[in-house]
N, C-alpha and C positions, 0 to 999 in steps of 0.2 A: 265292735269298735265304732268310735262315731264319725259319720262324715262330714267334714267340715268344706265341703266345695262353696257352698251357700256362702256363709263368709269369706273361703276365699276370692270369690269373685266382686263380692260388696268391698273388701279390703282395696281387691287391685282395682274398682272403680274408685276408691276414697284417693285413694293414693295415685292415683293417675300412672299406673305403668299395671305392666302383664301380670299373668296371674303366678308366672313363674319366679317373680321378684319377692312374692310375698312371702313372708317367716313369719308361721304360727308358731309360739312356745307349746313346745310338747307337754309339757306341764302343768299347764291351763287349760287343756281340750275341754273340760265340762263348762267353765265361764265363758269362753271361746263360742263352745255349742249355744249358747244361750244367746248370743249377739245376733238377732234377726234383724238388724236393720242397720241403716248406715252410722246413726247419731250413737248406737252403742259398739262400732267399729270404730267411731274416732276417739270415746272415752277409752279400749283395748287401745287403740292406738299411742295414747295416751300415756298410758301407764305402762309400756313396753312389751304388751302380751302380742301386739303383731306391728312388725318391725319391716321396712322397704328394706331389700338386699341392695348393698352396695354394685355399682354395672363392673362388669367385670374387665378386667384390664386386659385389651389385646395389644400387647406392648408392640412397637414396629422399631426396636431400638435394634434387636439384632436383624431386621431389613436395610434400615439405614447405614448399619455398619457394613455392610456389606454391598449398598451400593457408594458408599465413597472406595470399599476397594475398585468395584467394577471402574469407577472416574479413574480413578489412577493406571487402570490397565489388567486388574489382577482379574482372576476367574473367565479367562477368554483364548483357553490353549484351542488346539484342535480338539477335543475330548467333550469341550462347550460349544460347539459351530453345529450348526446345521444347514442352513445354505449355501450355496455357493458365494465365493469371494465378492462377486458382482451382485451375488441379491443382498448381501447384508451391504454394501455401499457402492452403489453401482459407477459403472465411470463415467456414465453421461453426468453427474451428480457434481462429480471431482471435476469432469472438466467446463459444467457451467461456472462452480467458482472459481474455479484460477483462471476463467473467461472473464468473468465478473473485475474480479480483484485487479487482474492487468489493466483493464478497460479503464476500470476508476480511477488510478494511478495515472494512466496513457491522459484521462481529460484535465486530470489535477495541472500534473505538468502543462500541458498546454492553457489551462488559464492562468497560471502562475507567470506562463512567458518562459519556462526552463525549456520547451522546446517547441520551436515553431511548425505549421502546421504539415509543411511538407513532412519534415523528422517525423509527425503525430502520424500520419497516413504513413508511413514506411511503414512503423513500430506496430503498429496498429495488424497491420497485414501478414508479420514474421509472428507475432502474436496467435493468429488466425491459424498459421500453418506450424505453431507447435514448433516456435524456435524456442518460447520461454517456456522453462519448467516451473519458474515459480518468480514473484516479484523483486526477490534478491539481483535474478539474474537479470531480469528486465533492467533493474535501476545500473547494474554496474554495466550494461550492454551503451547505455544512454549517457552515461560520463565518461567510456573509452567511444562513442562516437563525437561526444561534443569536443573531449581532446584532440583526436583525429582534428578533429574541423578547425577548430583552434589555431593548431598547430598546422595544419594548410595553410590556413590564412596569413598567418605570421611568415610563414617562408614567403609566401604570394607579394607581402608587403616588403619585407626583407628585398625579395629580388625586384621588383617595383621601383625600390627605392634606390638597391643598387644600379639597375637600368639608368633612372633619371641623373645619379653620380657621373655615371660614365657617358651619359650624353652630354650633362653638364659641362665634364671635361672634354670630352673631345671638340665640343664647341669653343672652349676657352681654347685649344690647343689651334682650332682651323682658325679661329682671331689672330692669333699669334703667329702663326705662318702665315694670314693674310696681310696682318702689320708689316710681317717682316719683309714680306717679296715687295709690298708698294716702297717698304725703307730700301730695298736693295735696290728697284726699280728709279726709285726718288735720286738716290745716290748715285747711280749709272748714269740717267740723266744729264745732274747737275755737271757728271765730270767731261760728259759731253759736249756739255753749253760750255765751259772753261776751255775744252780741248777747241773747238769750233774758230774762236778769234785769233787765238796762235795760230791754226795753220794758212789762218788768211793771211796774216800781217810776213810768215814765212816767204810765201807766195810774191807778194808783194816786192820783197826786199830782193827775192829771185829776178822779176821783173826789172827791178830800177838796174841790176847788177850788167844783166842784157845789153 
């Protein structure tokens, strides 16, 4: 039998890839044997007697389909696990982001002006010590305090305002009793000055009667 290495090496040098690419026609091995050189490996080549194999397909479709199940959640019972809960996602991990996320939220709002900075340093601190579990809870903690406060203030104002009513009146009321004691005082007075010259002129008339 003849060996054709010699060509196939000059082949897979003609053709720029290995020498396991190359396809000799079986049929041709004596024309084939006779190709010592490269310029009668490119006329073989030429006429079909040695042909580059097509690269072979490593498909990755059923990889892929199988990592969109893995995104969705599938292929990940206990039966798939190897580490422990904390080596495949540790908590120090989960709690710098819900560190992170609260934080970034806590500074938004404060330069937005939705909460001033004492509010910020509270939220900031309950934050710290794992009142929030997640930013849902954060945001609705921070619109049932600004209600709260809110509604303080409006009562604050309400009774504020009630105060100044009832000062207001009691003041109209001490005018009006101070009016009315100088009108009563004015009036006693007057009936005094009237009563004053009668008893003199009585007096009097006593006198002449003597």
């Amino acid at each position: 039998m003849v060996t054709l290495r010699l060509q196939k090496r000059l082949a897979a040098s003609v053709l720029k890839c290995g020498q396991r690419k190359i396809w000799l026609d079986p049929n041709e091995v004596t024309a084939i044997a006779n190709a010592n050189s490269r310029q009668n490996i490119k006329k073989l080549k030429k006429d079909g007697l040695i042909i580059r194999k097509p690269t072979v397909v490593h498909s990755r479709s059923r990889t892929q389909k199988r990592a969109e199940a893995k995104r969705k959640g599938r292929h990940s019972g206990f039966g798939k696990r190897k580490g422990t809960a904390d080596a495949r996602m540790p908590t120090k991990v989960l709690w710098m982001r819900r560190q992170r996320v609260l934080r970034n939220l806590l500074r938004k709002y404060r330069a937005s002006g939705k909460i001033d900075k004492h509010l910020y340093h509270d939220l900031y601190v309950k934050a710290k010590g794992n009142v929030f579990k997640n930013k849902r809870v954060l945001m609705e903690f921070i619109h049932k305090r600004k209600a709260e406060r809110a509604r303080a203030k409006a009562m604050s104002e309400q009774a504020e305002a009630r105060r100044a009513k009832v000062k207001a009146a009691r003041g109209r009321r001490e005018d009006r009793v101070a009016a009315k004691r100088e009108q009563t005082l004015a009036d006693i007075a007057a009936e005094e000055a009237k009563a004053a010259p009668a008893e003199g002129s009585s007096k009097k008339e006593k006198k002449s009667k003597k």
